[in-house]
C-alpha positions as a Markdown table, in Angstrom:
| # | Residue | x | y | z |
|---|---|---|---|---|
| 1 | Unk | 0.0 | 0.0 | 0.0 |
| 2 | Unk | 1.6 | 2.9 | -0.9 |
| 3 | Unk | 1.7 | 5.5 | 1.8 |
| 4 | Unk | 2.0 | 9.2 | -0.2 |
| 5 | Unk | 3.9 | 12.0 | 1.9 |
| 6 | Unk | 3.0 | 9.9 | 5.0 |
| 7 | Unk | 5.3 | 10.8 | 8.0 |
| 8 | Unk | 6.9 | 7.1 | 8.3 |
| 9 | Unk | 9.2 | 4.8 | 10.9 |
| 10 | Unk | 11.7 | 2.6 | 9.6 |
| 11 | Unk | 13.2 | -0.1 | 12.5 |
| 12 | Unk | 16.1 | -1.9 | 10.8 |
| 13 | Unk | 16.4 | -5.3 | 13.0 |
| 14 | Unk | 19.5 | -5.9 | 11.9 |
| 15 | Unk | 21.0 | -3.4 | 14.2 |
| 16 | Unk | 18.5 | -4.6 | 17.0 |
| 17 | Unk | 20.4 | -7.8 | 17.0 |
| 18 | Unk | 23.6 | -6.5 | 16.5 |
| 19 | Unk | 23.0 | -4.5 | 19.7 |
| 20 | Unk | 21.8 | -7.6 | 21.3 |
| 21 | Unk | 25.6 | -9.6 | 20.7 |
| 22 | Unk | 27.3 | -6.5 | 21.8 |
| 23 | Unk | 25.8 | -6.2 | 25.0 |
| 24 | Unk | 25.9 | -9.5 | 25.5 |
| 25 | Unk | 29.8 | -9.4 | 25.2 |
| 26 | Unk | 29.5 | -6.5 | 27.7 |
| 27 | Unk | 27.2 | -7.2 | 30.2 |
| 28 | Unk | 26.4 | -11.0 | 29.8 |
| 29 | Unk | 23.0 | -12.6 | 29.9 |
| 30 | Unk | 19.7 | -10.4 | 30.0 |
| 31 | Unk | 16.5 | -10.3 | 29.3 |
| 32 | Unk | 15.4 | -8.4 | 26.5 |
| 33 | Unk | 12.6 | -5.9 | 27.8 |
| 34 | Unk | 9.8 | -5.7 | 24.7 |
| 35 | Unk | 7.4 | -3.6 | 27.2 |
| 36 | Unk | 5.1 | -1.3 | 25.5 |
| 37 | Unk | 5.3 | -2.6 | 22.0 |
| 38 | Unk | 9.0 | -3.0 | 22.2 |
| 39 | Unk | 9.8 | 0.1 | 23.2 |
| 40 | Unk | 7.5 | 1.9 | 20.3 |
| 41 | Unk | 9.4 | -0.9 | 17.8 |
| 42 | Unk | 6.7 | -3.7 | 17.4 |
| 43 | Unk | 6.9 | -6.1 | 19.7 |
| 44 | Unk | 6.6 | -9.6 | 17.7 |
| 45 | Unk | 8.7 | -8.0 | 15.1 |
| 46 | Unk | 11.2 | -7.6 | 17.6 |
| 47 | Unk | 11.1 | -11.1 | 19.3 |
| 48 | Unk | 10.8 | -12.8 | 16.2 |
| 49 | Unk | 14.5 | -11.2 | 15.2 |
| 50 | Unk | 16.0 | -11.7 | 18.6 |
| 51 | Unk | 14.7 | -15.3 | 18.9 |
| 52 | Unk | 16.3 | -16.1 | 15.5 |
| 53 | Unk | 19.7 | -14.7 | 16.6 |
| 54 | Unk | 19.8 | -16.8 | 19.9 |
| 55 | Unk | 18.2 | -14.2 | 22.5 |
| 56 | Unk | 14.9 | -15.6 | 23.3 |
| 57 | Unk | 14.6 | -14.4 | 27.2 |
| 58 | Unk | 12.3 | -11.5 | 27.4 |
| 59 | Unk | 10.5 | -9.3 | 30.0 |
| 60 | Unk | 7.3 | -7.1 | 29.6 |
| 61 | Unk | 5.1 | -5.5 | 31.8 |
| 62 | Unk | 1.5 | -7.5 | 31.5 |
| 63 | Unk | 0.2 | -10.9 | 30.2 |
| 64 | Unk | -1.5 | -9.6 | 27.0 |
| 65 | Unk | 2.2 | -8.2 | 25.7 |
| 66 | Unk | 3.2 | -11.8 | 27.0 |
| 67 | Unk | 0.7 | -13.1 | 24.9 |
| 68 | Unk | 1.6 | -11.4 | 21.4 |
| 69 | Unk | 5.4 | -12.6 | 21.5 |
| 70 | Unk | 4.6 | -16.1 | 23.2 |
| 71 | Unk | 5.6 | -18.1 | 20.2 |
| 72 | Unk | 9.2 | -16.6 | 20.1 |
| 73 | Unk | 10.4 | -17.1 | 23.8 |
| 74 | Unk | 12.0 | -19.3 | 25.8 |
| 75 | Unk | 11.0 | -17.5 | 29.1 |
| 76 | Unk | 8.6 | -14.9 | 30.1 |
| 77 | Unk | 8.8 | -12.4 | 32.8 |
| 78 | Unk | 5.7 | -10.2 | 33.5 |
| 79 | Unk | 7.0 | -6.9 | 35.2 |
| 80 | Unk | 3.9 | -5.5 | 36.2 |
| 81 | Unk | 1.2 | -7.3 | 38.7 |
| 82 | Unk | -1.9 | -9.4 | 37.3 |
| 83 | Unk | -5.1 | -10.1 | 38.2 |
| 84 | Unk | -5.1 | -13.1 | 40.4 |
| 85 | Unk | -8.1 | -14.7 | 38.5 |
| 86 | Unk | -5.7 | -15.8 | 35.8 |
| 87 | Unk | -2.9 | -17.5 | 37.9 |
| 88 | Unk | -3.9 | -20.6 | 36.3 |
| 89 | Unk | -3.4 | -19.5 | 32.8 |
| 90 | Unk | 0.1 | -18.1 | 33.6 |
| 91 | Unk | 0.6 | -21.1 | 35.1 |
| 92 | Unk | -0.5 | -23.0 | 32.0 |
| 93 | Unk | 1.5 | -20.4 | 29.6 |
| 94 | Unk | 4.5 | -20.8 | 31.7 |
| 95 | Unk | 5.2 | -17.0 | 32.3 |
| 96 | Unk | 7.3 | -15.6 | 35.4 |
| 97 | Unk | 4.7 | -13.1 | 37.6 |
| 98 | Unk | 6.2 | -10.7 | 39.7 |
| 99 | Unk | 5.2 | -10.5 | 43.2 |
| 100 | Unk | 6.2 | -6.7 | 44.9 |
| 101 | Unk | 3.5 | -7.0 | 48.1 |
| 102 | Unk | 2.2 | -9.0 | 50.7 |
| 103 | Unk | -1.0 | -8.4 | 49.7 |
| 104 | Unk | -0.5 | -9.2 | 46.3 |
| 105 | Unk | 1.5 | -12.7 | 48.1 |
| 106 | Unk | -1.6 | -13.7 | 50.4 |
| 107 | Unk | -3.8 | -13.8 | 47.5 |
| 108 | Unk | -1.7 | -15.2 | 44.8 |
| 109 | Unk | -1.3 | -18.5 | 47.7 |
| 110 | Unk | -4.4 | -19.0 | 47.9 |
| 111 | Unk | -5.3 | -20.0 | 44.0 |
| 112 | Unk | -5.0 | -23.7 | 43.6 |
| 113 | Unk | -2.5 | -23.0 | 41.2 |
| 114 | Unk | 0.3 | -20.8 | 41.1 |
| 115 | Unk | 2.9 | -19.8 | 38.5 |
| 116 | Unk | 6.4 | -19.5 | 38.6 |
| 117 | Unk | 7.1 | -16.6 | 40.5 |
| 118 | Unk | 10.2 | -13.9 | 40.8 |
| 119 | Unk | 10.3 | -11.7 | 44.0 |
| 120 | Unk | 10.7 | -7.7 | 43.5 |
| 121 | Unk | 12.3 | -6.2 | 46.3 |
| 122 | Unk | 11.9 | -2.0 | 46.4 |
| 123 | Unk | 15.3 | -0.9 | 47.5 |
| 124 | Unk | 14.3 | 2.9 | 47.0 |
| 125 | Unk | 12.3 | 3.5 | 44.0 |
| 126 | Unk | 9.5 | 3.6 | 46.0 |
| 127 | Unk | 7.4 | 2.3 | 42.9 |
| 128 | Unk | 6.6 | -1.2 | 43.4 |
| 129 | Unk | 8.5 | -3.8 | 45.4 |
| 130 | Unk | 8.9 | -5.0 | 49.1 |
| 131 | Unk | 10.0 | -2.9 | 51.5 |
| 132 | Unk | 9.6 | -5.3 | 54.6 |
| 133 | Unk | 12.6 | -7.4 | 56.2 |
| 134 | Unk | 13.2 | -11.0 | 54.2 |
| 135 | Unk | 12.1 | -12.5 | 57.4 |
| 136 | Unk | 8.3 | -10.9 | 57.2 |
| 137 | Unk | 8.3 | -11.9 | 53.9 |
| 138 | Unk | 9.4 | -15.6 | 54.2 |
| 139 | Unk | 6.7 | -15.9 | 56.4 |
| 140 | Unk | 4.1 | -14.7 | 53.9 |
| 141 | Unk | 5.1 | -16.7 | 51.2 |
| 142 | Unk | 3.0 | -19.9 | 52.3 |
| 143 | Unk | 2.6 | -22.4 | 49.5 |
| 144 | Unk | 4.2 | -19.4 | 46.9 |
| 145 | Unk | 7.3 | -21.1 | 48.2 |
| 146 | Unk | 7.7 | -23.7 | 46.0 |
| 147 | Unk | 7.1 | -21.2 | 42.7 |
| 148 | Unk | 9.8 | -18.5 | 43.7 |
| 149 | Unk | 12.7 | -18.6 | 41.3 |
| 150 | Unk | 14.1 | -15.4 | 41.3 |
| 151 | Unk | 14.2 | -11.9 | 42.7 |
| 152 | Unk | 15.2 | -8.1 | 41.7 |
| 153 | Unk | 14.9 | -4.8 | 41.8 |
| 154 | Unk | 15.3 | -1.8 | 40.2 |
| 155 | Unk | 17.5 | 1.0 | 40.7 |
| 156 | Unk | 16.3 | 5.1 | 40.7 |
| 157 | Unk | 19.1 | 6.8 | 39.4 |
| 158 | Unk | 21.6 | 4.6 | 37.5 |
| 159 | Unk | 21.8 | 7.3 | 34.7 |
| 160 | Unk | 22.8 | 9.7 | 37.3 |
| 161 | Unk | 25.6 | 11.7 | 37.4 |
| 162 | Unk | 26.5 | 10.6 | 41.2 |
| 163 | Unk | 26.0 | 7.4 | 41.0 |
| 164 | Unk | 26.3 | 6.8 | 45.5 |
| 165 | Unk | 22.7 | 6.3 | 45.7 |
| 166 | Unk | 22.7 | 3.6 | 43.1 |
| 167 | Unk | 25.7 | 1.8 | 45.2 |
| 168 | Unk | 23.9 | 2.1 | 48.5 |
| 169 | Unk | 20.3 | 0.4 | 46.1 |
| 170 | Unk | 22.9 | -2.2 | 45.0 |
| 171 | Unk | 24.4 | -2.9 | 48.9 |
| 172 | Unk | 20.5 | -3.3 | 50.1 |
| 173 | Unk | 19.9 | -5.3 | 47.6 |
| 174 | Unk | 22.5 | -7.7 | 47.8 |
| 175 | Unk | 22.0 | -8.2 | 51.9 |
| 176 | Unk | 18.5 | -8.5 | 51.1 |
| 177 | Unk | 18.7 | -11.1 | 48.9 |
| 178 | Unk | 21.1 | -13.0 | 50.3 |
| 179 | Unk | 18.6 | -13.3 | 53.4 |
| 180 | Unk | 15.7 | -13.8 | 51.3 |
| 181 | Unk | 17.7 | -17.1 | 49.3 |
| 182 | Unk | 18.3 | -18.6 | 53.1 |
| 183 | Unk | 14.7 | -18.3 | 54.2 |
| 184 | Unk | 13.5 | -19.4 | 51.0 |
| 185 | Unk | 15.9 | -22.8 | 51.3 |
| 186 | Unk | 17.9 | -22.2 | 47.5 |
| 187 | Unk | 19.3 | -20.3 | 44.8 |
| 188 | Unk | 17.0 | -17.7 | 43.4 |
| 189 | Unk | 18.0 | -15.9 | 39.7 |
| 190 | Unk | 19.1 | -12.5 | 40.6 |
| 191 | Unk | 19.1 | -9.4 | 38.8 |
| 192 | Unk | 18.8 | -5.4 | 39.4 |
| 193 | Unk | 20.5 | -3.9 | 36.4 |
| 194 | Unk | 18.7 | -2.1 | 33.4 |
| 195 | Unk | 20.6 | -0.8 | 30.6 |
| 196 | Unk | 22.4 | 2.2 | 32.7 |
| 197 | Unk | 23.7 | 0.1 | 36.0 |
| 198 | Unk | 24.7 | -2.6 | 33.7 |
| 199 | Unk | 26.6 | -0.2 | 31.2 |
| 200 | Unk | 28.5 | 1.1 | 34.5 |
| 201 | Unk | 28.4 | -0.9 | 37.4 |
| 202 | Unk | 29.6 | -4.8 | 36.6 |
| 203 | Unk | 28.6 | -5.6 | 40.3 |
| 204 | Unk | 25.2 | -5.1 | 39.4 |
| 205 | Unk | 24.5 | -7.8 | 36.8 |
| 206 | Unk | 24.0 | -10.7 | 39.1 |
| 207 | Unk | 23.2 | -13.6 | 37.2 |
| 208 | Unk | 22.1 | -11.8 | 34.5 |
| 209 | Unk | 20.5 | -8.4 | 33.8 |
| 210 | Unk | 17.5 | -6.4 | 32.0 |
| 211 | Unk | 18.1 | -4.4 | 28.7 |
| 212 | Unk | 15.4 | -1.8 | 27.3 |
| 213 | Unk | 16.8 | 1.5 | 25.7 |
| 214 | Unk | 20.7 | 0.1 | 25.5 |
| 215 | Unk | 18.6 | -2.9 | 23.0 |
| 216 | Unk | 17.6 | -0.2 | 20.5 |
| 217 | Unk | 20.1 | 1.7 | 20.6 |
| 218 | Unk | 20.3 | 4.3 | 23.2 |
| 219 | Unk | 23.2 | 4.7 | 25.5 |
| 220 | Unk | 21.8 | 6.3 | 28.7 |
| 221 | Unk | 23.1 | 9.5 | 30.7 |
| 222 | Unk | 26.9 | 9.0 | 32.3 |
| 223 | Unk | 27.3 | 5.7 | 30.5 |
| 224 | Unk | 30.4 | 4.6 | 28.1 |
| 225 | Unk | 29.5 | 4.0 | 25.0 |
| 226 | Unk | 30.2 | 0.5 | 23.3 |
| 227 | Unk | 29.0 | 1.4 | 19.5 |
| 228 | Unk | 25.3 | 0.4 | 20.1 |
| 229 | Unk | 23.8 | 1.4 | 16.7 |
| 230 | Unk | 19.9 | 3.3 | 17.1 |
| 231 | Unk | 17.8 | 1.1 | 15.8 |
| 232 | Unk | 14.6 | 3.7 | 14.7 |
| 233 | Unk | 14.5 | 6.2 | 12.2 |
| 234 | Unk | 11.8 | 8.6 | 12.3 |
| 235 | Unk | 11.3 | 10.7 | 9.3 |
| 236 | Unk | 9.1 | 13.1 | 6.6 |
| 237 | Unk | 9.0 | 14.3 | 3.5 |
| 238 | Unk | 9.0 | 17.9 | 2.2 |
| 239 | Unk | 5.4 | 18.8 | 0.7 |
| 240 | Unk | 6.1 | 22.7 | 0.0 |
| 241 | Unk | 8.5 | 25.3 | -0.4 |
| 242 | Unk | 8.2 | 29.0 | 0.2 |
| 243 | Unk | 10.1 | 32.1 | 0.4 |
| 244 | Unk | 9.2 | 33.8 | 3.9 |
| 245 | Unk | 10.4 | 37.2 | 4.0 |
| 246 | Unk | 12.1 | 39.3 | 7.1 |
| 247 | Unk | 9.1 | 39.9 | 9.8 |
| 248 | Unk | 6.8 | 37.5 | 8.4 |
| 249 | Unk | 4.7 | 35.1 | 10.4 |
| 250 | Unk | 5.1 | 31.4 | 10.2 |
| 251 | Unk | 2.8 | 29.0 | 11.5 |
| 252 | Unk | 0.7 | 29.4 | 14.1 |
| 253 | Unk | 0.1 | 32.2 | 17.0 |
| 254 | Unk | 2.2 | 35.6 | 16.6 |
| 255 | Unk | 5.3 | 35.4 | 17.8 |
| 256 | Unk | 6.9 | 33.7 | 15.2 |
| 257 | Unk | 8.5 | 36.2 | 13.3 |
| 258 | Unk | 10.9 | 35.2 | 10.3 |
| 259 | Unk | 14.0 | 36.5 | 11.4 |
| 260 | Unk | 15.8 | 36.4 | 8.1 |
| 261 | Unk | 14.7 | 36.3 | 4.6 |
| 262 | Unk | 14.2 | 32.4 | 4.5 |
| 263 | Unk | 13.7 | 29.3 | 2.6 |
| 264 | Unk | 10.5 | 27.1 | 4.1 |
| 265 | Unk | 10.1 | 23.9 | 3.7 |
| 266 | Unk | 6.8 | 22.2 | 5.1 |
| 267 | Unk | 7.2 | 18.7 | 6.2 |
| 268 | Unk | 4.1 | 15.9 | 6.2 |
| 269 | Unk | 5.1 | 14.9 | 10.1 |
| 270 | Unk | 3.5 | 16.3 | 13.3 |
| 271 | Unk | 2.5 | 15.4 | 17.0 |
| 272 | Unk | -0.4 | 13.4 | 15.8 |
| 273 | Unk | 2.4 | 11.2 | 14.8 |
| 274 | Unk | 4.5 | 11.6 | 17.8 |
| 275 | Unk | 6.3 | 14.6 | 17.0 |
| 276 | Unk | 6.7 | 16.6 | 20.0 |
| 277 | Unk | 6.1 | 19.9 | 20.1 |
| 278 | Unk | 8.3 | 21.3 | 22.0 |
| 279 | Unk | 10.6 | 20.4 | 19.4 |
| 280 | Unk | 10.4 | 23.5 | 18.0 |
| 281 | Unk | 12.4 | 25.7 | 20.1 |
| 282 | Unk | 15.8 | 23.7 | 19.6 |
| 283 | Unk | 15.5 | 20.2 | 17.5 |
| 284 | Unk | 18.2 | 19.7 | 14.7 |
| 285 | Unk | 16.2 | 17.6 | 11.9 |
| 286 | Unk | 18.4 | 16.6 | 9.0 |
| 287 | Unk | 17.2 | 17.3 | 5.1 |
| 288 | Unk | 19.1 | 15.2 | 3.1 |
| 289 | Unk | 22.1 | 14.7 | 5.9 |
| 290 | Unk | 22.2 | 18.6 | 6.4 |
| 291 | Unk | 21.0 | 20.0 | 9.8 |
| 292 | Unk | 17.9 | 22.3 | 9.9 |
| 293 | Unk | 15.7 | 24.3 | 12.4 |
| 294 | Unk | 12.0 | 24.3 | 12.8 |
| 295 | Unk | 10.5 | 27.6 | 11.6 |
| 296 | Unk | 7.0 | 28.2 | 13.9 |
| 297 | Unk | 5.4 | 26.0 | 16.4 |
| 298 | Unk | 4.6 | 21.9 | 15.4 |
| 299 | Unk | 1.4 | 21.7 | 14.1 |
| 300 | Unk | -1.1 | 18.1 | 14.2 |
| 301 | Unk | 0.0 | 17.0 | 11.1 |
| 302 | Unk | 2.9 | 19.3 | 9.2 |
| 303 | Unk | 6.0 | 21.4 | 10.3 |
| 304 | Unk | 7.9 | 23.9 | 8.9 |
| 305 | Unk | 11.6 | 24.3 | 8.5 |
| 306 | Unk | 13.9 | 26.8 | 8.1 |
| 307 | Unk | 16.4 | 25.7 | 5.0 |
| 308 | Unk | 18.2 | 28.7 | 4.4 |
| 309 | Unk | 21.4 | 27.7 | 4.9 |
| 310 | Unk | 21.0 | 24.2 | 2.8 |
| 311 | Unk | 20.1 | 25.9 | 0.4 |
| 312 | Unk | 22.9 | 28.4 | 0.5 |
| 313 | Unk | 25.6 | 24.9 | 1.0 |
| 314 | Unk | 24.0 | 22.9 | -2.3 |
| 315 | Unk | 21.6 | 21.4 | -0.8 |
| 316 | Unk | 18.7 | 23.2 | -2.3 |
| 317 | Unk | 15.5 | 21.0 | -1.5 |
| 318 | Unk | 12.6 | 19.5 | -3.1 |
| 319 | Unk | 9.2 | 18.2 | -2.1 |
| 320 | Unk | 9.4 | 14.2 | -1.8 |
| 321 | Unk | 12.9 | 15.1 | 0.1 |
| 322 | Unk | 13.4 | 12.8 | 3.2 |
| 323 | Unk | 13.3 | 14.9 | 6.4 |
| 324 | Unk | 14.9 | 12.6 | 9.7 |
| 325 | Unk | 13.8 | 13.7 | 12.6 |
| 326 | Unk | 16.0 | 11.3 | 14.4 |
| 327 | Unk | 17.7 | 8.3 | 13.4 |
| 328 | Unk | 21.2 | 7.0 | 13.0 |
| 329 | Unk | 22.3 | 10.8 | 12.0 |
| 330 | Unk | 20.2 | 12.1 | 14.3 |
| 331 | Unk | 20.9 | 10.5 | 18.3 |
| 332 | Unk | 17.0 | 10.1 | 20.1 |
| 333 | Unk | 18.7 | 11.3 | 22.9 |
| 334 | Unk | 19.5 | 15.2 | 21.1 |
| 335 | Unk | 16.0 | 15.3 | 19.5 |
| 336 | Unk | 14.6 | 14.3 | 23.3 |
| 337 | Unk | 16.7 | 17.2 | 25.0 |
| 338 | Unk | 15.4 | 19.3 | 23.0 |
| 339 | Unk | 12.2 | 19.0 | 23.6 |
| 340 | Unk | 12.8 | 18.2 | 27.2 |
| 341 | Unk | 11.9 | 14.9 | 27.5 |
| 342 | Unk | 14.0 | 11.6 | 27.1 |
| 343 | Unk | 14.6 | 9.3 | 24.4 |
| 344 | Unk | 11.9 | 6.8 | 26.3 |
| 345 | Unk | 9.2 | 8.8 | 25.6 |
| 346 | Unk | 9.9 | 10.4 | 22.0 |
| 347 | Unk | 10.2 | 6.6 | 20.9 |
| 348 | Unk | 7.1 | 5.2 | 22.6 |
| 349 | Unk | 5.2 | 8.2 | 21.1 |
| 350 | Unk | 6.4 | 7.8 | 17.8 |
| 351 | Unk | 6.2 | 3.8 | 17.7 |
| 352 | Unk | 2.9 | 4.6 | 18.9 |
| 353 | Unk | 1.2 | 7.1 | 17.0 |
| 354 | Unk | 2.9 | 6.6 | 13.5 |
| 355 | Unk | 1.3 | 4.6 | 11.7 |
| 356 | Unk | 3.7 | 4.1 | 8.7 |
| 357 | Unk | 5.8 | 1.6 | 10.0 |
| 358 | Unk | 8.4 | -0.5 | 7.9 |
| 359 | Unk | 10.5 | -3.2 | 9.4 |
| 360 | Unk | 14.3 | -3.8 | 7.7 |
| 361 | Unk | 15.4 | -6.9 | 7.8 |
């Protein structure tokens, strides 16, 4: 179906599981987290490359992502908490359910069957998790006991620039759990890293560890980077050219004044597709390689461009021309500060609202 001037996504999974091997040469065993649609990156498209290339562990947050990618995994671990009423089917299924409460712990012990079950201990998120002792804990578990096959946590401010709270997270942690595996009579699977404590703190991988924005791509605040390669491209394509002259208005409200004689170029891409609007006062879109500004606010479904200065280096545009918004040329991360937000929720948006979507293979 051919699309027109659609704004479109490309997600090239070759370099998803290229990022994949790398990290596991860096950090060792994870679980790939395909949470909300992979991240904005389609979530069976995703598991069905990783599972060909040998990575077939994943994490998400509920049982109907667990559901969509079932075919593709090994092993299944369901962040977020489900309804009790369909312990059985997990069960059945064979997915991992996290258990953060002792409310949550009573109930699930009292269903006639119980899945396997990984422990999340809150070590100061104050998000989800226990924040008991192990021994209250242990004797809560009841016949949960026998399902328990791992425990974790999750760490605040990994991507920090001090990174002393995350050490003191890690410390708790490790004492915690280490009570938690004697009460419970074995070896649990341990993990606490995401992408940023693994990137920076080997202690924190455990047995293994949990990579979301590192997978696609990303390397998070304070972290080295190890040549992970973005994996979405988020682009438009030029629709009309103007000349704007000094003074003139562009785009909507009044206080967008041209402050040069300019070049326009207006783009089929917008926040209806995930294009933030706060983009405007600082985002560096590429026309054809070359950097560019937004001229006037982000409308629903269009955007205009000052291409003055492309046009004055050779690279004089066109409608049709391919407008990235961020991509391999263009880090997440840049397009996310300048709109001040973060990479996590320019991608979601986009993954989610654009509807163009093509998957490189």
């Amino acid at each position: 179906m051919k699309t027109g001037y659609s704004p479109g996504v490309e997600i090239n999974l070759v370099s998803l599981c290229e990022n994949a091997e790398l990290l596991k040469k860096t950090v060792g065993d994870f679980y790939c987290v395909l949470k909300c649609d992979a991240y904005g990156h389609g979530d069976r498209q995703c598991a069905e490359a990783l599972s060909l290339a040998g990575f077939d562990r994943f994490a998400v947050f509920s049982v109907s992502e667990a559901e969509r990618i079932r075919k593709y995994s090994k092993e299944i671990l369901i962040l977020g908490r489900s309804e009790p009423e369909i312990a059985e089917f997990e069960a059945e299924r064979g997915y991992i359910q996290t258990v953060s409460s002792l409310e949550y712990l009573e109930i699930l012990g009292n269903r006639s069957v119980i899945p396997r079950v990984h422990l999340k201990l809150d070590c100061g998120m104050n998000r989800s998790g226990f924040r008991c002792s192990p021994d209250l804990i242990a004797g809560k578990l009841g016949k949960v006991r026998d399902r328990v096959c791992g425990i974790y946590t999750h760490f605040h401010s990994a991507d920090c620039p001090d990174i002393g709270e995350t050490e003191a997270e890690l410390s708790e942690f490790r004492t915690k759990s280490d009570a938690v595996e004697v009460l419970v009579g074995r070896k649990l699977l341990r993990h606490a890293a995401a992408s940023a404590a693994a990137l920076r703190l080997p202690d924190s991988r455990f047995d293994l560890s949990r990579m979301g924005i590192a997978l696609y791509g990303c390397v998070p605040d304070c972290c080295p980077s190890v040549g992970l390669i973005p994996v979405m491209k988020f682009y438009g394509r030029v629709t009309e050219l103007r000349y704007v002259r000094k003074g003139e208005n562009i785009g909507y409200g009044t206080g967008n004044r041209a402050a040069r004689d300019m070049l326009v170029a207006t783009a089929a891409a917008g926040y209806s597709s995930g294009l933030r609007r706060e983009l405007y006062r600082g985002g560096k879109p590429r026309l054809n390689g070359y950097p560019v500004s937004f001229a006037g606010k982000i409308c629903m479904d269009r955007c205009m461009l000052d291409v003055t200065d492309a046009a004055e280096n050779g690279i004089f545009p066109k409608t049709g021309d391919i407008v990235e918004f961020f991509g391999e040329r263009t880090p997440v991360s840049e397009a996310a500060k300048a709109a001040g937000t973060i990479s996590y929720e320019l991608l979601t948006n986009v993954g989610g609202c654009c509807k163009n979507k093509i998957w490189k293979k």
